[in-house]
N, C-alpha and C positions, 0 to 999 in steps of 0.2 A: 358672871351669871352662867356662861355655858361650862366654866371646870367645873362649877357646884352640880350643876344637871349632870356633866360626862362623872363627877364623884357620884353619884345615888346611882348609874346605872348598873346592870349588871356585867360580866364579863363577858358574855356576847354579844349584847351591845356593843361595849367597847371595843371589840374586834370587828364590828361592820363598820365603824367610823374611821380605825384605821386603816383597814384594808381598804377602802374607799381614798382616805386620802395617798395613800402609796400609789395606787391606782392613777388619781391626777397627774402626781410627781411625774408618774412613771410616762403616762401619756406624753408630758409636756418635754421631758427626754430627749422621747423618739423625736415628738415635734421638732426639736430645737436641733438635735443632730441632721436630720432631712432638711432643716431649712439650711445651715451652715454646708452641707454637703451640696447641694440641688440649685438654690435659690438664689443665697447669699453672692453679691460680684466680688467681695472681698474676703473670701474662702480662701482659706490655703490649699493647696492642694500639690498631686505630685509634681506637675510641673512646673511649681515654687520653690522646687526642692532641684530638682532634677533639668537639664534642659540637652536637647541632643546639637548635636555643633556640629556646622556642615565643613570640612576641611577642603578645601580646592587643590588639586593638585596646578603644580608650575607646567602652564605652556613652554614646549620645547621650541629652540630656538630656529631658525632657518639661519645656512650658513653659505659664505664661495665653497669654491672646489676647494682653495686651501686655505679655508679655515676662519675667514673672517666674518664676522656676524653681520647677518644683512636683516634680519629684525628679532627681536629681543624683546622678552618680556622685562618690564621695569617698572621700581615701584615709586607711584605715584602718591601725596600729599593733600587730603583737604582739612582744612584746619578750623574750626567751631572757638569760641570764647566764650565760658561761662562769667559775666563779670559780678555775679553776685557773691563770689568768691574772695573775691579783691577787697581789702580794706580800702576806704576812701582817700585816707591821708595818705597809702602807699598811690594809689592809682595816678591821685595830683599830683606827688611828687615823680614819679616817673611818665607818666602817660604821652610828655614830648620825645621821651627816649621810643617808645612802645610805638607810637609813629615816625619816626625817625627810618627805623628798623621793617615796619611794615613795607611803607614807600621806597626803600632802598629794592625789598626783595622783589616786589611787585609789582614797579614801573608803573602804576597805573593813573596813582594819584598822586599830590602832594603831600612833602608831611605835615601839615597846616589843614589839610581834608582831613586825612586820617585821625588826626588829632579831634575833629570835629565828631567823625565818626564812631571813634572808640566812646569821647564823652556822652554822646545821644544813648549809644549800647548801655552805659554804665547808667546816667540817669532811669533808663528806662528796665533799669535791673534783669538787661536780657540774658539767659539762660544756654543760649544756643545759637549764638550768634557767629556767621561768617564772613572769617578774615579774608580778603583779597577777590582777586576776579578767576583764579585759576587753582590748577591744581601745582603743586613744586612738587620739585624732585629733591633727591635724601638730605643732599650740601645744603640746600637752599632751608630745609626745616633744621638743620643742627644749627644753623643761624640763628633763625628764629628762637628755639633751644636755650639759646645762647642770652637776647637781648630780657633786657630788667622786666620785671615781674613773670615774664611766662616761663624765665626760666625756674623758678618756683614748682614747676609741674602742675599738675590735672587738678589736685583737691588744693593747694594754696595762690596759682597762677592761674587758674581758671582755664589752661589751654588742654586744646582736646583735640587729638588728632584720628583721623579718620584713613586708613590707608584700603588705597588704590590698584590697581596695575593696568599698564598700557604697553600695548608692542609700538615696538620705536625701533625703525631702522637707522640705525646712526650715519650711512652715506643719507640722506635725506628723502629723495623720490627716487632714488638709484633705483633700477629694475621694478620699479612700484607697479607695474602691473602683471608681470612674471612671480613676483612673489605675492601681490594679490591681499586680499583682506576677508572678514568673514565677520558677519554681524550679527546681533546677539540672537533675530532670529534661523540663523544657518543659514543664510542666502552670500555668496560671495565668489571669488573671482580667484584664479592664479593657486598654487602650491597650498600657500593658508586654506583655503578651502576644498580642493582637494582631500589634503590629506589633514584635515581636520582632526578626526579620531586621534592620528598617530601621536598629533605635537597636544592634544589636550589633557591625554592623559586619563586616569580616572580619580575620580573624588572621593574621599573617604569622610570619616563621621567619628565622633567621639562624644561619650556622657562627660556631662561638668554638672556640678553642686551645687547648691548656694553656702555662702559662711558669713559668719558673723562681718559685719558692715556692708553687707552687699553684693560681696565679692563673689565670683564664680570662679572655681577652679578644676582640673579634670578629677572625675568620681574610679578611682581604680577600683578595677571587675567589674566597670557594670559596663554595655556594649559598646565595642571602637572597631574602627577601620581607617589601618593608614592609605592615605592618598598614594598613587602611584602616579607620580610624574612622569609628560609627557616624553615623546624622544625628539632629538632633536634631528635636523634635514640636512644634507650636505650637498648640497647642487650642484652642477656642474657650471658655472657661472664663475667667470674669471673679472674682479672687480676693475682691476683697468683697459681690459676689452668693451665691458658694460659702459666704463664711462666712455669711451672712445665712440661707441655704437650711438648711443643717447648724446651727446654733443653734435658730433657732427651731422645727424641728421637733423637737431633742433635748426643749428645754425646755418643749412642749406632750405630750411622751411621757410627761416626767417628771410630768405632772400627775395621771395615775390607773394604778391598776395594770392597766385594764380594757385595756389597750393591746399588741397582740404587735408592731407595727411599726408604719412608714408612708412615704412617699416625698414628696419635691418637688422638680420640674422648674419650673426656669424658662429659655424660649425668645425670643432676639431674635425680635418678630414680622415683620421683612423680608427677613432671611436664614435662620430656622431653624438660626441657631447657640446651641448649647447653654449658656447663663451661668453657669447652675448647676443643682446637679443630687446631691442626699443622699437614704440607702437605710440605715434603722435599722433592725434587727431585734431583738427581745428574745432572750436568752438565759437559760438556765435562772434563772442567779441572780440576774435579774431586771434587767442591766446592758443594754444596748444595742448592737451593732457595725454595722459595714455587712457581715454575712457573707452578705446575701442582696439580690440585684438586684430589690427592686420593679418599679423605672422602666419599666422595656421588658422583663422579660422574665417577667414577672408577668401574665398576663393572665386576667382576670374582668369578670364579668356588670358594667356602670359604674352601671346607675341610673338615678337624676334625671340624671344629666349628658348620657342620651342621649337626654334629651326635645329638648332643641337641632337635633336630626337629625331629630325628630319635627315640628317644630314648621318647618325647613325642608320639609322635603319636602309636607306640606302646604299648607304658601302655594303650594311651585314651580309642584304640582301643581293648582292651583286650588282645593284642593278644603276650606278655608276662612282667613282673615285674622285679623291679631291684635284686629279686633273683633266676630270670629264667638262667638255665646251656643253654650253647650255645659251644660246640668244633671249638675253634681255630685252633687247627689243629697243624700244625708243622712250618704253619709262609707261609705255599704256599697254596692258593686253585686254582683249576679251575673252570672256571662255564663260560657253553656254550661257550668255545671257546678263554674265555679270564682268564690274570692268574692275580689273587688280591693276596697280598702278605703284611706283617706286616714287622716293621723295628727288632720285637725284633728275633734275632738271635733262631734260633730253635722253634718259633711258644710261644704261650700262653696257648697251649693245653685247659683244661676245662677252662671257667670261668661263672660268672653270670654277665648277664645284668651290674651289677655297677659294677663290675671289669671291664670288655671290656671298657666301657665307660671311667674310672679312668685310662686304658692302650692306649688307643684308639686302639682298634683293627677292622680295617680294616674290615678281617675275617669275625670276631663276629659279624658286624653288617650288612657287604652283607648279610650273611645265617641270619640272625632274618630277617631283610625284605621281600629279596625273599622268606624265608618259609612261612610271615605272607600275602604277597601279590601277590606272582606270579599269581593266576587266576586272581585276580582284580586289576591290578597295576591302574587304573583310581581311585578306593578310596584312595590311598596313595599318588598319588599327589594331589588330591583333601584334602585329611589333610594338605596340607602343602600350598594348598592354603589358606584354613578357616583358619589357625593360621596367616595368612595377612602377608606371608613370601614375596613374590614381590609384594606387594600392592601398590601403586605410594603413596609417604610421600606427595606429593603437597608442598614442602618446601618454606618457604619463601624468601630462595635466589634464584639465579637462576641457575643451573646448573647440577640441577640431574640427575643423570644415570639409565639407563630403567634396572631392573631386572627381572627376566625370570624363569621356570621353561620347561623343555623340558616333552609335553604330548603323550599319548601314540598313538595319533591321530596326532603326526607330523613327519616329515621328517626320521627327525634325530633321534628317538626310534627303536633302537634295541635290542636284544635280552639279553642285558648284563647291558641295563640303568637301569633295579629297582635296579640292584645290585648297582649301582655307585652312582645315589643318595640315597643311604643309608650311604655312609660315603665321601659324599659333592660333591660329580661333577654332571653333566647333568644340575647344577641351579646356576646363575647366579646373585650373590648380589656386593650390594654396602656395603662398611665396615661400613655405615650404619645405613642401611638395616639389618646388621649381627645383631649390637648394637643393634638397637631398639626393636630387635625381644627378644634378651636377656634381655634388661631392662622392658620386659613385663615379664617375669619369676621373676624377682625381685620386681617389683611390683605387685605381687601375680595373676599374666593372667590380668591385666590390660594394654592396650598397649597404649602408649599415642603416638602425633603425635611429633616429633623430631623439634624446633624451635630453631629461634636467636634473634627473635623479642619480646623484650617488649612493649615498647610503643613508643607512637610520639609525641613529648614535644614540647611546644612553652613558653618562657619564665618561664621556671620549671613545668608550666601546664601540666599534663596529657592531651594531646587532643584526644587520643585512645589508649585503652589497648588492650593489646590478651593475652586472656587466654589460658590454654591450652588446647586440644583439643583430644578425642578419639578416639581413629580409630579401638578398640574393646574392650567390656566391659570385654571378657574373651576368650582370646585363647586357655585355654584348662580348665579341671575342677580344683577346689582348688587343688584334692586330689594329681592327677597329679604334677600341681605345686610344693607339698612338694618337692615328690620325685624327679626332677628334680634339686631340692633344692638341695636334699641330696646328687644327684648324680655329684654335680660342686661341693661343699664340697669336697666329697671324692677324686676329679680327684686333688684338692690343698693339700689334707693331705696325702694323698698313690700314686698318681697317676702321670702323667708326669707334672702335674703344681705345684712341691712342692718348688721351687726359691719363689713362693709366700706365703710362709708359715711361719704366726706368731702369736708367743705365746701372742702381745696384742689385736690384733682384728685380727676376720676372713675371708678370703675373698675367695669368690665361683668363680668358673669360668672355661673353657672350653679352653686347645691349638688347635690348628690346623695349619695342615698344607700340602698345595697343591701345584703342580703340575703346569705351568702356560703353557697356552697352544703357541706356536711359529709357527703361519702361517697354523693352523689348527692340529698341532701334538704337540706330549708332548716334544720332544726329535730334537734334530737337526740332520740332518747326521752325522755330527761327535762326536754324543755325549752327546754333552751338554743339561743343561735343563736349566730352568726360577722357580725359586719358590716364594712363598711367606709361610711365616710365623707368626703367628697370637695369640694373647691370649684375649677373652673375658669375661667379668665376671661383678662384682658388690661387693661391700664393706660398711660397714660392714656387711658380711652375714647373721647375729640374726634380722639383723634392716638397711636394704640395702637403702642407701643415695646418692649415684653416682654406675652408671654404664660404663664401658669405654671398649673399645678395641683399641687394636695396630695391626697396619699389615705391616709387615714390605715385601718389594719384591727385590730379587738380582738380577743380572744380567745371564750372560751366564756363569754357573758352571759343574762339572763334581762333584762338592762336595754336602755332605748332610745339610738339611737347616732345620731346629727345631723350632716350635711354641715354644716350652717347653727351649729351650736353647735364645732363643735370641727377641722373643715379650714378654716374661711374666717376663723378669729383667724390662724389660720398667715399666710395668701395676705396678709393685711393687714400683717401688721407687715411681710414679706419686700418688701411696695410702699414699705410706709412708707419702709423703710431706702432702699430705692432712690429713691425720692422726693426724699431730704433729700439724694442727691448729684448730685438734676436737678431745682433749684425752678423750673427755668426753662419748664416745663411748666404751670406756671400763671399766666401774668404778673401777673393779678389780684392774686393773693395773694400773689407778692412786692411788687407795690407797697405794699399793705395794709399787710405789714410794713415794709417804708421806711417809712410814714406812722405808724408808732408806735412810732420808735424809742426804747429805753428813754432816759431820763436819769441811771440808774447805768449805773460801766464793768462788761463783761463782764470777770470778771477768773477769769485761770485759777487749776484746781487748782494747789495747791502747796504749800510750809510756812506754818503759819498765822502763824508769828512775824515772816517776813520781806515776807510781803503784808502784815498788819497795820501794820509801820512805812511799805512804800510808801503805802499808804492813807490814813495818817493824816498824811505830809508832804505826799499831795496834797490836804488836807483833805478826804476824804469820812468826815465823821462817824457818816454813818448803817450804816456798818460796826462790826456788833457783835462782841466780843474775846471771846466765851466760851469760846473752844475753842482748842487748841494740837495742834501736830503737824502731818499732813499732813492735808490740808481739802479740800473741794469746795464752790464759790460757786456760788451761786443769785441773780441777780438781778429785779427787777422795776422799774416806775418809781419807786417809793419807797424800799427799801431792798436790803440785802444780807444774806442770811443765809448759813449756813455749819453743814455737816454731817463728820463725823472721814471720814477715807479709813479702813478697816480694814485693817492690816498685822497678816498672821500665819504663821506661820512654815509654810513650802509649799502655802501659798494665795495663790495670782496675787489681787493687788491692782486694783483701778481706777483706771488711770493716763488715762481719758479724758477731757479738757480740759485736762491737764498738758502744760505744754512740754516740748520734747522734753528739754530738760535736767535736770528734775526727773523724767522719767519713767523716762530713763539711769539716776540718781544711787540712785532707790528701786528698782529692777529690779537693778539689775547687785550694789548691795552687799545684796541678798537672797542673790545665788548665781547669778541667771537670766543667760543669755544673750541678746542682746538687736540685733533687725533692725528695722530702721526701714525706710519709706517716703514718700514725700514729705514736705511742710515748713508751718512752721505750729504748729497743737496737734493733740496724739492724740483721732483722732475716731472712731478700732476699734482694738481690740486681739484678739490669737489667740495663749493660749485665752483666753475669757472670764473676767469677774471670778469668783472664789468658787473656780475650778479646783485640784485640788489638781496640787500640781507636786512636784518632786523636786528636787534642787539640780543647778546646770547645765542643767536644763530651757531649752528655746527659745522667746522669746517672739520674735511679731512683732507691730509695732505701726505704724499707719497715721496720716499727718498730715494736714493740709489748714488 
């Protein structure tokens, strides 16, 4: 009916009806192009095509002075299961292996769970489902890799992996609060966060495509930016000093509960490089962490440890020598209103300068200051300024503590302060603050500045070093110096620090111990007090190589607390150790030992069955067979005895004096993981014997 009508009309006609319909066409175009551009949620568009990709650069590593990685970036494993992927008949006939394999890698469950659990996944056709309770590391997903169906891969195994990375320090907690952490909003502690910037590196970006199945791959020419990876940190941190520092103070914590924390520094005495350096705090349940910085950013009243600056500035000053007589008295004085008093029972009566010093007596060193400086007490702080006793260290970590000296132009000077900073209060240090001031008397009045920084490495390059830095060419005169020498000598050979006393090498140094102040007083209403406990010094004293102090602080006591009883067993055993991997500091007594050498072999730990036969084909009779298992030999010029190694189940064993093969063989088939260093027999291990462990735990162990 309407072609008949569009036939009879005219040709203009017929061109308003078509230009009219092109016209709709035309409308409904645009329409439909704006709705697909605008509207539509399932429009294509550029970035369908196109996607930009954020590339992370690699955080750089933190490392010892020589060279060994103290945290490390590493990459980490989460593992997803598509099981819709899986044929059914393959899944049942494998799925006991695929739990088999799960439960091996991830301890968590059985494979009789897993098997439950993979079947529910697969019933219930999940898509994106997660294997295990954690994340693994590389070995542990080539496993996975490895076992039936997922090694199949992504599109016919259904496995899907998702990578990760985490910093892992492979000594475990070694130095864990020197080198510190930093969380993803920037807030964080030690080196890691300090120098953030340096080890993060910058991030780059890169355009990827889409293609045919799905895939994305990089779009060349369109915009990129390579990442530049972080640098990495070389500390000045000597790993078996670190452990030596962190042991032994754990293991002197553990001795009473009287104890809320305590700190030990120890300092190359020539460069002021940091060796080691452990921060324990107690916590409620009576456990210990490093969640709080003693070392430097603690700072308190020191004690006996500032008679040393007392006992200098005196000499400097003329104003008496270490065989000047000074009356102690009977153990009580007054002065001006306040009573100073010694612990030894009935006073010290006479002594000289290096007696008092060697006794630490209170007494004796109120009355030397006050006599040498009551009209001028401003030149006696002002000595104790010029020796750069609070001088701000500018350290290169972040976190130092403001130290102080109370002047005779402030507040708080009264009539009794010269006496009290004559044997440690009214000044205010960081332990140190305390150190560095001591490692400038060991370094003959050279005071260096206290660092952790060596340098900033990019691919092993050196990109910046730091050297070390002065902060005074000479705190007091040479001559002085001896005698300050002589007089931390004497306080270890006569004096309250003789626990540090040994006939191979000699070590100078200084106890103290104060008083801690609670809410503005010394003393609680009822009683109690706060102390801290303290030994500094330096080792070998002929030819001084490190200098350290410990400071140990208790809680609320009614009982007496000793520099001399309980920080300077610390400082000793921490030389000890150090000692036995420098005999050469005593030639004496290496030769000694050459000259008595045993006539049994040193024979290492190891199984007692398989030494027993070496020993007995080498005919050494005097080896006794009482014991079996793994053993620890004891020699002397006569015989050989022998004690059991204790092996128990997630308690790190004592593998020291074992070769490295036997130290492998009993570590590794415990479950441990296991790093070695140099060659030889194990002569440290980290963690310590007795440690409870976990399977897969990290041990490292050191040879020589």
């Amino acid at each position: 009916m309407f072609f008949d009508k569009f036939s009879n009309m005219t040709m203009l006609e017929k061109f308003r009806y078509i230009f009219v319909l092109f016209l709709f066409l035309a409308i409904v175009a645009i329409f439909r192009i704006a709705y697909l551009q605008y509207l539509d949620k399932d429009r294509i568009s550029t970035d369908d095509i196109f996607k930009r990709k954020e590339l992370h650069a690699v955080r750089g590593s933190i490392m010892s002075h020589d060279g060994k990685l103290m945290l490390v970036t590493i990459p980490t494993y989460t593992l997803r299961w598509d099981s819709t992927l899986v044929p059914d008949s393959l899944f049942e006939k494998k799925v006991d292996s695929m739990a088999r394999c799960l439960s091996d890698i991830y301890k968590d469950k059985s494979q009789a769970k897993y098997k439950d659990i993979l079947k529910t996944a697969k019933k219930k056709n999940e898509r994106y489902f997660k294997l295990g309770n954690r994340n693994i590391n590389y070995s542990e997903l080539q496993q996975i890799k490895n076992a039936p169906v997922f090694k199949l891969g992504k599109f016919k195994g259904g496995l899907i992996t998702i990578e990760n990375s985490i910093r892992k320090n492979p000594y475990g907690s070694l130095a864990n609060r020197t080198i510190g952490n930093i969380n993803s909003i920037g807030e964080g502690t030690g080196i890691e966060y300090t120098y953030d910037k340096i080890l993060k590196g910058e991030g780059g970006f890169c355009t990827t495509k889409r293609t045919v199945g799905d895939n994305w791959i990089v779009a060349n020419g369109e915009p990129a930016k390579e990442p530049v990876d972080g640098m990495d940190i070389r500390t000045t941190l000597d790993i078996y000093i670190q452990e030596a520092c962190e042991r032994e103070l754990r293991y002197q914590l553990a001795q009473s509960d009287i104890f809320e924390g305590g700190t030990v520094i120890v300092m190359d005495v020539s460069t002021g490089a940091i060796r080691g350096i452990s921060n324990l705090y107690k916590k409620k349940d009576g456990t210990f962490d490093e969640s709080y910085n003693f070392a430097f950013s603690h700072p308190t009243e020191p004690g006996s440890t500032l008679k040393l600056a007392s006992l200098i500035s005196l000499i400097e000053d003329n104003k008496a020598d270490l065989d000047t007589p000074v009356d102690a008295g009977n153990g009580v004085w007054e002065y001006k209103g306040a009573k100073i008093t010694d612990t030894h029972r009935g006073g010290y009566g006479m002594l000289t300068l290096q007696k008092a010093f060697e006794k630490s007596s209170n007494i004796a060193f109120a009355k030397l200051v006050t006599g040498a400086y009551e009209s001028s007490p401003d030149i006696y702080v002002s000595r104790l300024h010029n020796m750069k006793l609070v001088e701000r260290l500018d350290l290169d970590v972040d976190g130092e503590g403001i130290a102080s000296i109370i002047s005779p132009d402030d507040k708080l000077w009264s009539g009794t302060t010269l006496a009290t900073l004559g044997y440690g209060y009214g000044v205010t240090l960081t332990p140190l603050h305390t150190l560095t001031f001591y490692n400038a008397i060991a370094n003959n009045g050279k005071m260096v500045k206290p660092h952790f920084i060596e340098s900033f490495e990019k691919d092993g390059r050196v990109i910046q070093e730091f050297k070390p830095q002065i902060v005074s060419g000479s705190i007091c005169s040479r001559e002085t110096v001896k005698k300050a020498k002589t007089a931390m000598i004497g306080v270890v050979n006569n004096g309250t620090g003789t626990v540090c006393k040994d006939a191979r090498y000699q070590i100078a140094g200084k106890t103290g111990t104060a008083r801690m102040s609670i809410n503005g007083r010394y003393e609680d209403p009822n009683g109690y007090k706060k102390h801290q406990a303290s030994f500094a010094g330096y080792f070998p004293a002929d030819d001084p190589k490190y200098s350290c102090i410990v400071v140990l602080y208790s809680g609320l006591t009614k009982a007496n607390f000793y520099g001399g009883s309980w920080a300077a067993p610390i400082f000793k055993r921490i030389a000890d150790k150090i000692y036995a991997v420098n005999p050469e500091w005593n030639s004496t007594s290496v030769r000694e030992c050459e000259s008595n050498k045993k006539t049994m072999p040193i024979i290492n730990s190891g199984k007692a069955e398989g030494i027993d036969f070496a020993c007995s084909s080498l005919l050494h009779k005097t080896l006794k067979k009482s014991r079996s298992g793994w053993c620890k030999y004891t020699s002397d010029s006569l015989s050989t005895t022998t004690e059991p190694i204790i092996i128990e189940k997630n308690m790190m064993p004592d593998v020291t004096s074992m070769g490295l093969k036997d130290a492998l063989y009993l570590l590794e088939n415990e479950g441990y993981r296991v790093t070695f260093h140099g060659h030889g027999k194990v002569y440290s291990q980290n963690p310590p014997a007795g440690t409870q462990l976990t399977k897969n735990s990290n041990i490292t162990i050191y040879l020589k």
